[in-house]
Backbone of each chain as ProteinMPNN parsed JSONL, in Angstrom:
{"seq_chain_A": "XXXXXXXXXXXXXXXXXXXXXXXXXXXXXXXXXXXXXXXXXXXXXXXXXXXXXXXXXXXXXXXXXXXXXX", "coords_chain_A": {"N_chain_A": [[28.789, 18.415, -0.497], [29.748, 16.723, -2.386], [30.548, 14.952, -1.108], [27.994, 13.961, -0.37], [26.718, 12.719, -2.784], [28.829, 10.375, -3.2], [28.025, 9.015, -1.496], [25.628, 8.353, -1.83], [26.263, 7.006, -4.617], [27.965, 4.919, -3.077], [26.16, 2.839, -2.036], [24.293, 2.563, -3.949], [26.158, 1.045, -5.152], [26.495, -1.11, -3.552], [23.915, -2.089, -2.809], [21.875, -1.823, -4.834], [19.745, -2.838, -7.481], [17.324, -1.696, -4.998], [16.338, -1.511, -1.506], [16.79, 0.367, 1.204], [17.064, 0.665, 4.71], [18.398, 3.167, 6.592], [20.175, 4.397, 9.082], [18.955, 7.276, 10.544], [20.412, 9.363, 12.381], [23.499, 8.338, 11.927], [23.599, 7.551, 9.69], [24.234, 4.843, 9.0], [23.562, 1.709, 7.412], [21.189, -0.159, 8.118], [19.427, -2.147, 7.632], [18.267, -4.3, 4.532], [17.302, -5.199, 1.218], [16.025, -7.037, -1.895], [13.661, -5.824, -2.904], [11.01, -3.907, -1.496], [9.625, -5.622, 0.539], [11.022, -7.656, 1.161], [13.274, -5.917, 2.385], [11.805, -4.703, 4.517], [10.894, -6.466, 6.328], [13.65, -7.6, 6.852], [14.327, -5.63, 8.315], [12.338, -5.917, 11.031], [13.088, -8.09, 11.609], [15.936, -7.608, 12.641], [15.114, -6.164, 14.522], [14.665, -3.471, 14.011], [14.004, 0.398, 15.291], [11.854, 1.745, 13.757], [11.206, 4.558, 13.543], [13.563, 5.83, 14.221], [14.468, 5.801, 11.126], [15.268, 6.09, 8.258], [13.732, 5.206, 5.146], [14.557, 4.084, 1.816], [14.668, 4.017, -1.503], [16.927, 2.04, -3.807], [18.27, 2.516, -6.586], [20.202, 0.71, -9.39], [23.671, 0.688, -9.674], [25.187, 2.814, -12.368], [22.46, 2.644, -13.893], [20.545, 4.604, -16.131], [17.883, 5.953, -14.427], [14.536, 5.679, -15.467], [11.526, 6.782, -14.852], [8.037, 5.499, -14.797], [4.93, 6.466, -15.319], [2.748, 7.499, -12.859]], "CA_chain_A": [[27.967, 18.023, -1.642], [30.638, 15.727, -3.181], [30.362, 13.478, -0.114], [26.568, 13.269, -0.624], [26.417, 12.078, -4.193], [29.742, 9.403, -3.214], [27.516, 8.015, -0.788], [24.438, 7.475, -2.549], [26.804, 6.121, -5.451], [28.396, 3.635, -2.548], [24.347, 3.082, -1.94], [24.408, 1.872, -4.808], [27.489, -0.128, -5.556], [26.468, -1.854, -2.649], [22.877, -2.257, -2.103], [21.259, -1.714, -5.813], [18.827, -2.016, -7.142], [16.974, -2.445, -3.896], [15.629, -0.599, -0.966], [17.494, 0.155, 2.082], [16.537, 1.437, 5.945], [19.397, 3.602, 7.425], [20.227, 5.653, 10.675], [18.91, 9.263, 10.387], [21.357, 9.668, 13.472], [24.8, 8.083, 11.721], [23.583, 7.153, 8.257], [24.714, 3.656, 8.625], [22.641, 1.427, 6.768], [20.947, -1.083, 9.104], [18.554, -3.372, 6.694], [18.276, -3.931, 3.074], [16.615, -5.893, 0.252], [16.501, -6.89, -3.29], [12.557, -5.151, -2.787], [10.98, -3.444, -0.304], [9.07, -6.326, 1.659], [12.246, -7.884, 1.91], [13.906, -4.884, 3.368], [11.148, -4.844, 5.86], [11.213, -8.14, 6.622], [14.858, -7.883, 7.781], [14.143, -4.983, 9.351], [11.469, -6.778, 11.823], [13.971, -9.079, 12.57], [16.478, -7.241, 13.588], [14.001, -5.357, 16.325], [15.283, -1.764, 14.023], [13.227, 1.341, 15.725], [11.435, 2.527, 12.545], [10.908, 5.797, 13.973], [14.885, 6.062, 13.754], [15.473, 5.158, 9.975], [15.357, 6.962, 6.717], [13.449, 4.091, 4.316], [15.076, 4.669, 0.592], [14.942, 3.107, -3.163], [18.168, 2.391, -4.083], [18.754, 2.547, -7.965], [21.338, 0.097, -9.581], [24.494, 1.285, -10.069], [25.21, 2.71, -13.85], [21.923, 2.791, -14.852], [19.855, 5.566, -15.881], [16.615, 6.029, -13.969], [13.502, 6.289, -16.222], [10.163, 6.006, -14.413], [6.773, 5.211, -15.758], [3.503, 7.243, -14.931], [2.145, 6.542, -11.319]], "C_chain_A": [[28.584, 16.814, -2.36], [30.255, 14.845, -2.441], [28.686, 12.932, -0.076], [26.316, 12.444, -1.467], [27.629, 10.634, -3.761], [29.09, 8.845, -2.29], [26.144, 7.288, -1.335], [25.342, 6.251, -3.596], [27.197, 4.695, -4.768], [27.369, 2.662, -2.145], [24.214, 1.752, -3.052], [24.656, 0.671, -5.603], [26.953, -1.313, -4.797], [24.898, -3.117, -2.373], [21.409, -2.495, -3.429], [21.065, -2.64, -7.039], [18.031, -2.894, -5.891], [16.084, -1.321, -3.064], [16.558, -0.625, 0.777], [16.983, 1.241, 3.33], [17.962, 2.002, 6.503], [19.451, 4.471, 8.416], [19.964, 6.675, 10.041], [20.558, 9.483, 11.001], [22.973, 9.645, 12.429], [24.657, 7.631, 10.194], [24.2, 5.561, 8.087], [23.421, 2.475, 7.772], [22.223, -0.22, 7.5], [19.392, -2.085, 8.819], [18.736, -2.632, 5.091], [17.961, -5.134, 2.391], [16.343, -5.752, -1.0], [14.888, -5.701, -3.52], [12.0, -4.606, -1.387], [10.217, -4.656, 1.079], [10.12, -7.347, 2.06], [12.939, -6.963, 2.973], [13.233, -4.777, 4.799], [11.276, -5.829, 6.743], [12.746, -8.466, 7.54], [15.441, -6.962, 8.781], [13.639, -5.328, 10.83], [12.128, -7.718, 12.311], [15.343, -8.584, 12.819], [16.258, -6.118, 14.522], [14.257, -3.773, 15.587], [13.909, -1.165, 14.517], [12.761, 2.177, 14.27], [11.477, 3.641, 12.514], [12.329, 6.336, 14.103], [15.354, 6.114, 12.028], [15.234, 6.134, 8.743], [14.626, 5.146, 5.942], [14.086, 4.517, 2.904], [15.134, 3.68, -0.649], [16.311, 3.42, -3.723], [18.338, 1.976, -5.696], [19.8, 0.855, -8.408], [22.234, 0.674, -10.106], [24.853, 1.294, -11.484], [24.265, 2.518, -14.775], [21.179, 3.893, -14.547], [17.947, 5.461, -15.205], [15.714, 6.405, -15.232], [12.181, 5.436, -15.666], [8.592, 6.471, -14.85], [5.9, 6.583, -14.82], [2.964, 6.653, -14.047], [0.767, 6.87, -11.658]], "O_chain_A": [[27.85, 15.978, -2.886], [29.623, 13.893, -2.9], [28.292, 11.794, 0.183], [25.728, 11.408, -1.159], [27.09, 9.595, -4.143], [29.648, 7.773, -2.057], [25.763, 6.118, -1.277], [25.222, 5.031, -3.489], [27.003, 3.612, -5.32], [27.803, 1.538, -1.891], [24.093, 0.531, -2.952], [24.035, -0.166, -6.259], [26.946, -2.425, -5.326], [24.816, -4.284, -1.99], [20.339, -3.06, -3.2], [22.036, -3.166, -7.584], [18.008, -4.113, -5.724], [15.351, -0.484, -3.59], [16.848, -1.686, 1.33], [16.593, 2.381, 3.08], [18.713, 1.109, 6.896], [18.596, 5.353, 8.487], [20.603, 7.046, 9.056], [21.577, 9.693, 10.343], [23.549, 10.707, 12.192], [25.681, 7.37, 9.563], [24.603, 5.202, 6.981], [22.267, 2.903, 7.764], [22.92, -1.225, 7.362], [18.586, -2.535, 9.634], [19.034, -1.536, 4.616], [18.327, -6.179, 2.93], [16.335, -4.619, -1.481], [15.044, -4.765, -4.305], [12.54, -4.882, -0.316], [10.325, -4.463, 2.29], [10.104, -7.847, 3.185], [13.109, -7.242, 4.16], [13.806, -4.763, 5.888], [11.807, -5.804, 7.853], [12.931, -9.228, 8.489], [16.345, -7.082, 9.607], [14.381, -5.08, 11.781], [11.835, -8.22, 13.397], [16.008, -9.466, 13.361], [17.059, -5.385, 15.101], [14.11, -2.813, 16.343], [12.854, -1.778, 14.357], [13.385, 3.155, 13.857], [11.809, 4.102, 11.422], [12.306, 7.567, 14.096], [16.501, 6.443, 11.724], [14.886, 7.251, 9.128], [15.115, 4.078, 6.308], [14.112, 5.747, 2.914], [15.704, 2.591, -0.572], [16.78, 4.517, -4.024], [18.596, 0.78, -5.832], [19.956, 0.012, -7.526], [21.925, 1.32, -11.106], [24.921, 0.21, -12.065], [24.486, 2.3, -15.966], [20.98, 4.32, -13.41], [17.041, 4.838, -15.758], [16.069, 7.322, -15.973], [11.829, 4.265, -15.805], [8.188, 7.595, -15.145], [6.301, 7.347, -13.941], [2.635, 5.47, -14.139], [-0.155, 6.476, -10.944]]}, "seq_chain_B": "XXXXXXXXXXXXXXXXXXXXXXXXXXXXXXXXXXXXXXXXXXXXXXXXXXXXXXXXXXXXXXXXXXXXXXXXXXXXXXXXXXXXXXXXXXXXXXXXXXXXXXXXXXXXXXXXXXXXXXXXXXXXXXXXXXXXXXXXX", "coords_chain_B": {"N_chain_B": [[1.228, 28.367, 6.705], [4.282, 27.005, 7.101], [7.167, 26.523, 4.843], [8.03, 24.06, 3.423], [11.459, 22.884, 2.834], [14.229, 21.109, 1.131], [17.599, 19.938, 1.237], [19.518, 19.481, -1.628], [19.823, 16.364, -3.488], [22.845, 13.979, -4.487], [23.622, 11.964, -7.266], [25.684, 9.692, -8.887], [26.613, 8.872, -12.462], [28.667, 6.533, -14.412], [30.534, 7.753, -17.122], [28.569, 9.824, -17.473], [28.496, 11.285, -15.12], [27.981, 13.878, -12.156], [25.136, 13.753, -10.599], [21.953, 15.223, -9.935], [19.34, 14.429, -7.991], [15.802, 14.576, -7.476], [14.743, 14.045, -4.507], [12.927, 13.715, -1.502], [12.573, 13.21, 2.153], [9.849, 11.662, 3.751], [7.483, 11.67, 5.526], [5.645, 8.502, 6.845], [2.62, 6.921, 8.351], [2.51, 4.483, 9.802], [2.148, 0.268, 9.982], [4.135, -0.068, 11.975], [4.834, 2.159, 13.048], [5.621, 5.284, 12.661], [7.447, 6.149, 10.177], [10.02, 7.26, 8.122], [10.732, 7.532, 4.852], [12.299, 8.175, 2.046], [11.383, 9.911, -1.102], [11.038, 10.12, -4.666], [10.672, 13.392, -6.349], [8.331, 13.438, -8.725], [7.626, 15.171, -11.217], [6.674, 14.461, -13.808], [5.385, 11.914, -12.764], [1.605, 10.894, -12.482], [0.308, 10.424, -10.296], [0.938, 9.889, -7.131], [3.04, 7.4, -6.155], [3.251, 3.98, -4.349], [4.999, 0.865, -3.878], [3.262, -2.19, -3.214], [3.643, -4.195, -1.258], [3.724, -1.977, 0.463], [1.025, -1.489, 1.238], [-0.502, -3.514, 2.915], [1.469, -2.486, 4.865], [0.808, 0.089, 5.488], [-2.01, -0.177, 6.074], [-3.805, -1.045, 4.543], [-6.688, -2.047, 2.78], [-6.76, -3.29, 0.025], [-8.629, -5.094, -1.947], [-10.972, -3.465, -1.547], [-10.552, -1.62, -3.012], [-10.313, 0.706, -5.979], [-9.238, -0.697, -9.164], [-6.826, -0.013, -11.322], [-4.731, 1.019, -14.566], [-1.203, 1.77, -14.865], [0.536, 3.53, -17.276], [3.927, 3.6, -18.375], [7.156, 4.558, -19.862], [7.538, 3.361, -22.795], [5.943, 1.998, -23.14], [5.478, -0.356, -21.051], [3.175, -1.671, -18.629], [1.356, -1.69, -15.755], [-0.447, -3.101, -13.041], [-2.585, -1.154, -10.645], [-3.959, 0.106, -7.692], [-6.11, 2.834, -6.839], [-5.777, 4.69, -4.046], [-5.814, 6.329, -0.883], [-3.687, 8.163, 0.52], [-1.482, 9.629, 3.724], [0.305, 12.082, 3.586], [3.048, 13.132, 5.882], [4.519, 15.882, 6.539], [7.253, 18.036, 7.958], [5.328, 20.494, 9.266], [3.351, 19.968, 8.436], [0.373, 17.866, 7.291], [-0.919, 15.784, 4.745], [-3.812, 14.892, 2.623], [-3.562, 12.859, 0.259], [-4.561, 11.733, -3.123], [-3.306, 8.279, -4.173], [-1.67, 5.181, -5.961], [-1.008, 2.77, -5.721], [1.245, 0.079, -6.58], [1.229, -2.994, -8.215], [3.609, -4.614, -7.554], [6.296, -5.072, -5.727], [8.895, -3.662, -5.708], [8.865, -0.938, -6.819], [9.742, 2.154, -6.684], [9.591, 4.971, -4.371], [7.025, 7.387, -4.881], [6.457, 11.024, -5.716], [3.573, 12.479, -6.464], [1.684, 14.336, -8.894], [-0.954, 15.081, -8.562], [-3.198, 16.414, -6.117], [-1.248, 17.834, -5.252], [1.156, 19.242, -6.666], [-0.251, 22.315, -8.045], [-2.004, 22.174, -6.604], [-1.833, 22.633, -4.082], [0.957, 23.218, -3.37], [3.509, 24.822, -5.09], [6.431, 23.537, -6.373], [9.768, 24.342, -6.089], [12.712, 23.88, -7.726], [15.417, 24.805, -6.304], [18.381, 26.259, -7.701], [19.965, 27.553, -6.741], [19.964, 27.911, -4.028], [20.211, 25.406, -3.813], [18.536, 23.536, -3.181], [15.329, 22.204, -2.579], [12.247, 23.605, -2.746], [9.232, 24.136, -0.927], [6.53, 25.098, -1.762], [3.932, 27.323, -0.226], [0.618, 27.738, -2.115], [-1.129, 30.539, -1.907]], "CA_chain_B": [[2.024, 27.197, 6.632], [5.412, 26.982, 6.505], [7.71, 26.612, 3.692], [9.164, 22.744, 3.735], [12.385, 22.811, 1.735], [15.112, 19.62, 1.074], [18.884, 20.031, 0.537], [19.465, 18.441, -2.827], [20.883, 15.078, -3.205], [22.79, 13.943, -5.912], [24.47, 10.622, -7.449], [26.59, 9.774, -10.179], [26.418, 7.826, -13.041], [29.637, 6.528, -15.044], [30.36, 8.056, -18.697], [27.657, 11.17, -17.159], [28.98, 12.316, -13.898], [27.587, 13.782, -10.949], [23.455, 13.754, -10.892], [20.868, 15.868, -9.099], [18.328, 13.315, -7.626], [15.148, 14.943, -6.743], [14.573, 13.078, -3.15], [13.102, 14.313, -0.433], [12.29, 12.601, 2.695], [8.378, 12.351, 3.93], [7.058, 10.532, 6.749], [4.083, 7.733, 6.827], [2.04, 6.219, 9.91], [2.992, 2.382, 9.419], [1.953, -0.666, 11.343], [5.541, -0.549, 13.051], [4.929, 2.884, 13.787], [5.704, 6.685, 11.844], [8.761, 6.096, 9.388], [10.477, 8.292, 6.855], [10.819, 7.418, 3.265], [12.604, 8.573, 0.704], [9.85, 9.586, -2.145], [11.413, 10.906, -5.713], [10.146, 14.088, -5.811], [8.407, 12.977, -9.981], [6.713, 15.941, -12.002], [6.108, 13.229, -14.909], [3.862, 11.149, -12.725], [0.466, 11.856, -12.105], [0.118, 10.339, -8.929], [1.829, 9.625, -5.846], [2.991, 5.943, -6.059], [4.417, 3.835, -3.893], [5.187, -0.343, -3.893], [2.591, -3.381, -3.304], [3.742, -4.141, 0.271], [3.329, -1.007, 1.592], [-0.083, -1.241, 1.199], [-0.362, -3.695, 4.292], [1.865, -1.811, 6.286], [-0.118, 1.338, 5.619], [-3.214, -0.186, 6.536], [-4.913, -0.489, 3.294], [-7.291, -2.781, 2.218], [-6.478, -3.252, -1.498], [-9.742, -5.585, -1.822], [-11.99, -2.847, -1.749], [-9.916, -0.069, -3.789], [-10.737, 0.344, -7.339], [-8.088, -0.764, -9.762], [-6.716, 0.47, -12.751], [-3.211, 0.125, -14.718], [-0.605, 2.353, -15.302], [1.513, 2.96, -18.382], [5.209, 3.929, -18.549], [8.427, 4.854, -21.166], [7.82, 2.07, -23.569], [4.321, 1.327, -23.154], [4.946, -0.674, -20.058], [2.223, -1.04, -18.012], [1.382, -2.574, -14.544], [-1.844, -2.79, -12.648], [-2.287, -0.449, -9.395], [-5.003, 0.082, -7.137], [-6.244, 4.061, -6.24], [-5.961, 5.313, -2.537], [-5.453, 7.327, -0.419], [-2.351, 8.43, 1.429], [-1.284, 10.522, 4.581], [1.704, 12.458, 3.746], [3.434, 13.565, 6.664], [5.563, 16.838, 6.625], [7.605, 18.501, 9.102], [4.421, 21.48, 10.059], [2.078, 19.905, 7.436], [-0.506, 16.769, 7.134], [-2.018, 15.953, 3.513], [-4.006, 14.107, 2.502], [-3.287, 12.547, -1.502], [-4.543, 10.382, -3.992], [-2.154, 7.769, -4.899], [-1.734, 4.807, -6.195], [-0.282, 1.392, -5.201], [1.565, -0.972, -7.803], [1.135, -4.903, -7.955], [5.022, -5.081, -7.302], [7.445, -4.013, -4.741], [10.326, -2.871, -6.483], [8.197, 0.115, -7.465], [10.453, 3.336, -6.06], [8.581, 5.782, -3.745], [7.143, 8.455, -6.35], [5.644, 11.835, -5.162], [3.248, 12.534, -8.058], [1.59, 16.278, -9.305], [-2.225, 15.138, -8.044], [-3.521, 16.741, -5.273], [0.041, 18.515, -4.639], [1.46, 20.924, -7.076], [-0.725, 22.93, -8.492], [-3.245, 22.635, -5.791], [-1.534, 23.001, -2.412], [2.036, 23.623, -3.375], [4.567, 25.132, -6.092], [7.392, 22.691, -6.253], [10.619, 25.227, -6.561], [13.878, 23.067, -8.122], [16.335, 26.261, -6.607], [19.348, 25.605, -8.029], [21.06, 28.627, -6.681], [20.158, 27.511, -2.723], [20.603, 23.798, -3.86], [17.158, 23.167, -2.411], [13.911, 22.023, -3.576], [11.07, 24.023, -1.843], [7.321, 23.597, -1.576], [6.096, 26.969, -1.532], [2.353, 27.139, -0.264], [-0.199, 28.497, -2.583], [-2.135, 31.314, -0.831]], "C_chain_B": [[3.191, 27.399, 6.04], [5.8, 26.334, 5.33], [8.636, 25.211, 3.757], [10.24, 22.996, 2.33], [13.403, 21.837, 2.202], [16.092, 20.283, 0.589], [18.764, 18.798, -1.036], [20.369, 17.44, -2.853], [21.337, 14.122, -4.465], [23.386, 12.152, -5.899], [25.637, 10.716, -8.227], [26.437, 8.635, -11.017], [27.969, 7.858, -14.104], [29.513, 6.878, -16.983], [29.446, 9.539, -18.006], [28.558, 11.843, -16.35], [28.228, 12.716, -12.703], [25.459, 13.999, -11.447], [22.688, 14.419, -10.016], [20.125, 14.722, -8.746], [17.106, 14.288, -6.619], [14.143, 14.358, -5.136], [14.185, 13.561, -1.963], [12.299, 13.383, 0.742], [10.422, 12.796, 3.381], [7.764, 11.285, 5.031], [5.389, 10.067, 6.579], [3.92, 7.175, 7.737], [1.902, 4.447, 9.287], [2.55, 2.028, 10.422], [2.92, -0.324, 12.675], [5.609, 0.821, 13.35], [5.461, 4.408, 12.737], [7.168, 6.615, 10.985], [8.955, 7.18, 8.111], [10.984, 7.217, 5.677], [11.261, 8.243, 2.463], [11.465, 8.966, -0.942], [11.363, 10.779, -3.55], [10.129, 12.023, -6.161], [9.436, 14.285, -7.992], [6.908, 13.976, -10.643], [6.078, 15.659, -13.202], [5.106, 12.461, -14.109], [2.532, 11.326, -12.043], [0.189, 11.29, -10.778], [1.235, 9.481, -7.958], [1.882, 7.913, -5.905], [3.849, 5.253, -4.831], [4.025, 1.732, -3.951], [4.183, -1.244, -3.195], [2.687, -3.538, -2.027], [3.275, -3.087, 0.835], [1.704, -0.731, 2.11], [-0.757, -1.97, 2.55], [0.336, -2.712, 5.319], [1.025, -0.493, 6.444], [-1.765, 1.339, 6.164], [-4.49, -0.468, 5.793], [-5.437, -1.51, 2.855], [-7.47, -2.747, 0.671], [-7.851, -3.627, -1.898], [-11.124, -4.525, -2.096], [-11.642, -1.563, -1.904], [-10.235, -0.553, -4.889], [-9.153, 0.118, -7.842], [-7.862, -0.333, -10.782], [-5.171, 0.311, -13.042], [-2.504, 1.685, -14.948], [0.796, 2.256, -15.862], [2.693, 3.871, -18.054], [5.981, 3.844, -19.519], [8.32, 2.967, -21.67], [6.597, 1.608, -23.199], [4.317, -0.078, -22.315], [4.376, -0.297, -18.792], [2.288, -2.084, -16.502], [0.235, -2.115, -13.406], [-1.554, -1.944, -11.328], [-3.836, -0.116, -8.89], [-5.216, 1.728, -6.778], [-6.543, 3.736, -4.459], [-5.936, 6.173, -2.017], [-4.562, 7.593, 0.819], [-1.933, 9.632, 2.191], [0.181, 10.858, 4.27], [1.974, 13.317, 4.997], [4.418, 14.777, 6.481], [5.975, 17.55, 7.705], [6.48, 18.998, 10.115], [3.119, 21.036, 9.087], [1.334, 18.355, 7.296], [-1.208, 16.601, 5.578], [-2.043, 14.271, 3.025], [-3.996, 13.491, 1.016], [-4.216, 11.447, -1.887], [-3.108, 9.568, -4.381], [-2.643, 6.57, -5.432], [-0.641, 3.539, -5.867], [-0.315, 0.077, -6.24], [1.257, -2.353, -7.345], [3.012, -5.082, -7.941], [5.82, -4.28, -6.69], [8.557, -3.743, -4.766], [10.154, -1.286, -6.635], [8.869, 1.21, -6.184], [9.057, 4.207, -5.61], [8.614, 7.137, -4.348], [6.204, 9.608, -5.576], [5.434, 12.89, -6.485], [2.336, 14.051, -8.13], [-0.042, 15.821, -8.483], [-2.134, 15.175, -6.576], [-2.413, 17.737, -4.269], [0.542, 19.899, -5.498], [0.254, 21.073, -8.119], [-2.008, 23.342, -7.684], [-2.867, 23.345, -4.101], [0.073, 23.649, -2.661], [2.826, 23.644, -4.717], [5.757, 24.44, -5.727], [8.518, 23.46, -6.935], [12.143, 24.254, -6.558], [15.348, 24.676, -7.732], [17.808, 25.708, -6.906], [20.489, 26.446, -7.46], [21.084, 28.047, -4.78], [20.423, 25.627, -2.668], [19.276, 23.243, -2.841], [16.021, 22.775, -3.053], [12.606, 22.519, -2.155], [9.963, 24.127, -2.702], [6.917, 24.28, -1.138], [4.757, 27.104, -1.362], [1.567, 28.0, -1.278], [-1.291, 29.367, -1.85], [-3.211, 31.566, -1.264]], "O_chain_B": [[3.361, 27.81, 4.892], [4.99, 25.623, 4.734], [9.817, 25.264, 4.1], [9.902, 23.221, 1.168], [13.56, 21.637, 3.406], [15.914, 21.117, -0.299], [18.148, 17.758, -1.267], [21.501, 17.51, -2.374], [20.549, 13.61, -5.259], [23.521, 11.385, -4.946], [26.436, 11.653, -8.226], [26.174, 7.531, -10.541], [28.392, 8.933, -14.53], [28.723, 6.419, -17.809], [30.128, 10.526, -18.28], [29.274, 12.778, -16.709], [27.743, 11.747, -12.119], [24.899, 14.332, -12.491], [22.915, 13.923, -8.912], [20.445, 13.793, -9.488], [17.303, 14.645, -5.457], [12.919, 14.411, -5.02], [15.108, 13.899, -1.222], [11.332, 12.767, 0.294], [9.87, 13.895, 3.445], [7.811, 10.057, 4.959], [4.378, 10.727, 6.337], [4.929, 6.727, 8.282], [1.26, 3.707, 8.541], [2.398, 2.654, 11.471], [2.643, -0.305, 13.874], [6.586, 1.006, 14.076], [5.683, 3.896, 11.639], [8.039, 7.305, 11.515], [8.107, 7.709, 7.392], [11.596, 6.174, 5.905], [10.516, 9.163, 2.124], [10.954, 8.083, -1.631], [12.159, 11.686, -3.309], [8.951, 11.691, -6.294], [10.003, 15.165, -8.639], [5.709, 13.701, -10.599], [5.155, 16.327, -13.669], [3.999, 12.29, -14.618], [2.497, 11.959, -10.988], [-0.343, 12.153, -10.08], [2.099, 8.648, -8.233], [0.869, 7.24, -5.716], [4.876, 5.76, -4.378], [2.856, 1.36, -4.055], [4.317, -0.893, -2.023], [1.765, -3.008, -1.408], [2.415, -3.189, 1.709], [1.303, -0.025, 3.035], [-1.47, -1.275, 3.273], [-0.165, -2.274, 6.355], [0.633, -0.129, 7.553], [-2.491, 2.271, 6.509], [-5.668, -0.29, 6.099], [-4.574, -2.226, 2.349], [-8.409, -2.109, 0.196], [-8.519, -2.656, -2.255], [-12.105, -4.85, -2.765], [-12.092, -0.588, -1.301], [-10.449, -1.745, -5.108], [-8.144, 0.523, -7.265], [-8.881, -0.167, -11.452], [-4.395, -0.249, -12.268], [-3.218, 2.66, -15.179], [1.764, 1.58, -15.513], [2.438, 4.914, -17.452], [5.638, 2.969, -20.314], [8.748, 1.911, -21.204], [6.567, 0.407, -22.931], [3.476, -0.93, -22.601], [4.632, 0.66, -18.061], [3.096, -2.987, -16.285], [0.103, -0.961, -13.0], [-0.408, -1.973, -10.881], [-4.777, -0.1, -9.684], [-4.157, 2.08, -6.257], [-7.234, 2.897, -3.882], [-6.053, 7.182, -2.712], [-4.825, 7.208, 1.958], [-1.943, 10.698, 1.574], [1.118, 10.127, 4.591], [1.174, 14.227, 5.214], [5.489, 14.276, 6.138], [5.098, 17.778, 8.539], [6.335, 18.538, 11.248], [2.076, 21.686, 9.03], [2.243, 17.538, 7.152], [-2.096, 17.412, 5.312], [-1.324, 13.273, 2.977], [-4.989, 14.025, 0.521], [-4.567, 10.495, -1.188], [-2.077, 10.105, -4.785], [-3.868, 6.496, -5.533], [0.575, 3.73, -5.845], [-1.246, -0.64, -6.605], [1.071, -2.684, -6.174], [3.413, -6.037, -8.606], [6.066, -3.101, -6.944], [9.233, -3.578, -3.751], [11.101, -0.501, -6.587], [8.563, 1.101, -4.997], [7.945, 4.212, -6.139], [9.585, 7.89, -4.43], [5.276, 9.21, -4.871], [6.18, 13.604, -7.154], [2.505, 14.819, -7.184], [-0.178, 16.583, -7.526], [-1.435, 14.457, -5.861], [-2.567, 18.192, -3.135], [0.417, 21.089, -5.208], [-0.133, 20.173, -8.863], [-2.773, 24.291, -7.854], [-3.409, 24.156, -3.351], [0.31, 24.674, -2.024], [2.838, 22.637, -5.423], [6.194, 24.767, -4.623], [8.525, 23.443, -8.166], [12.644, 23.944, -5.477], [15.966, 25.316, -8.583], [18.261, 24.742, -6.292], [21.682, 26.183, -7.616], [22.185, 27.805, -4.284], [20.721, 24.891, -1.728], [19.404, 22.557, -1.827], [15.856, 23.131, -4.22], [12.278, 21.971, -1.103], [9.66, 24.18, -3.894], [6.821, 24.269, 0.089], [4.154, 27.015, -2.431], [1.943, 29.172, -1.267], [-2.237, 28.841, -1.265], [-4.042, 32.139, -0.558]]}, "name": "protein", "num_of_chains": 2, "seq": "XXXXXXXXXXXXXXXXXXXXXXXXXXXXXXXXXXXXXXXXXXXXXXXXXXXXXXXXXXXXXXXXXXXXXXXXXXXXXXXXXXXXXXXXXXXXXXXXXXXXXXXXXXXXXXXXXXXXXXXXXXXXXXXXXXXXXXXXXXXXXXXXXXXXXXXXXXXXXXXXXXXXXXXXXXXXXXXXXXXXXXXXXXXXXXXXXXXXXXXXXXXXXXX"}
């Protein structure tokens, strides 16, 4: 459980705020963008198997989430 | 119909500490083919949202969806178009209303219409560290 939350946080640190495609398989994180049609976008060019990836909204690190009414 | 349930997944925020994050993964039929998504799992919003792009990759002709706006904490607002969206689940297919923002920043939101209260009880267990979606019979 610890190692879950220290990876989103590194998620984060790293990648936020943004949107990022990573391995189901190994969790590595194998595209990413400041939005999501970026993220896609560099997905598509590097050939990733969509049908492999986890897609995910990545927060920015240190701030609190507060989201509007969909 | 089975009982889909998500390990819970947390963060952390500095000065707070560790964070629950209600997140559970949900699969959509895309151009490029059936992908999983991350959707925040959001009992505040009334419908299922998800970001401006996706609306091409999903297939969706914005053009001839109705539009309307929606408001958020602090009375911002931001226009969005109604649709309709195939959620994918492990043993389950549904079909939602949602709604698709004019900007693709917009986090993938899985909202109370057409879900809990009609098809499924959304259970936060805190004791199995799970979030299950308990069918209504």
């Amino acid at each position: 459980m610890k190692k879950q939350g220290q990876k989103f946080v590194s998620l984060m640190k790293r990648y936020g705020p943004g949107f990022v495609a990573f391995s189901e398989a190994s969790g590595r994180v194998l595209a990413h963008g400041r939005d999501i049609k970026k993220m896609w976008e560099d997905a598509e060019k590097k050939r990733i198997d969509f049908s492999k990836v986890v897609i995910s909204h990545v927060p920015k690190y240190g701030s609190l989430s507060l989201y509007w009414r969909g | 119909m089975d009982k889909p349930s998500f390990p819970f997944q947390y963060s952390a925020i500095p000065y707070i500490g560790r964070i629950f994050i209600p997140i559970i993964p949900i699969r959509l039929k895309t151009v490029n083919g059936v992908a999983k998504f991350n959707f925040l799992v959001d009992t505040g919003a009334d419908l299922t949202t998800l970001p401006h792009f996706m609306a091409s990759r999903l297939g969706i002709d914005l053009s001839k969806k109705k539009q309307s706006v929606a408001e958020g904490l602090g009375g911002f607002r931001v226009k969005t178009w109604l649709v309709k969206v195939d959620l994918i689940f492990p043993d389950d297919k549904l079909t939602v209303r949602a709604s698709i923002t004019d900007e693709n920043s917009t986090p993938f939101l899985l909202g109370r219409v057409d879900l809990l209260d009609v098809i499924y009880s959304w259970n936060f267990d805190a004791e199995l560290k799970k979030i299950m979606f308990e069918p209504i019979l």
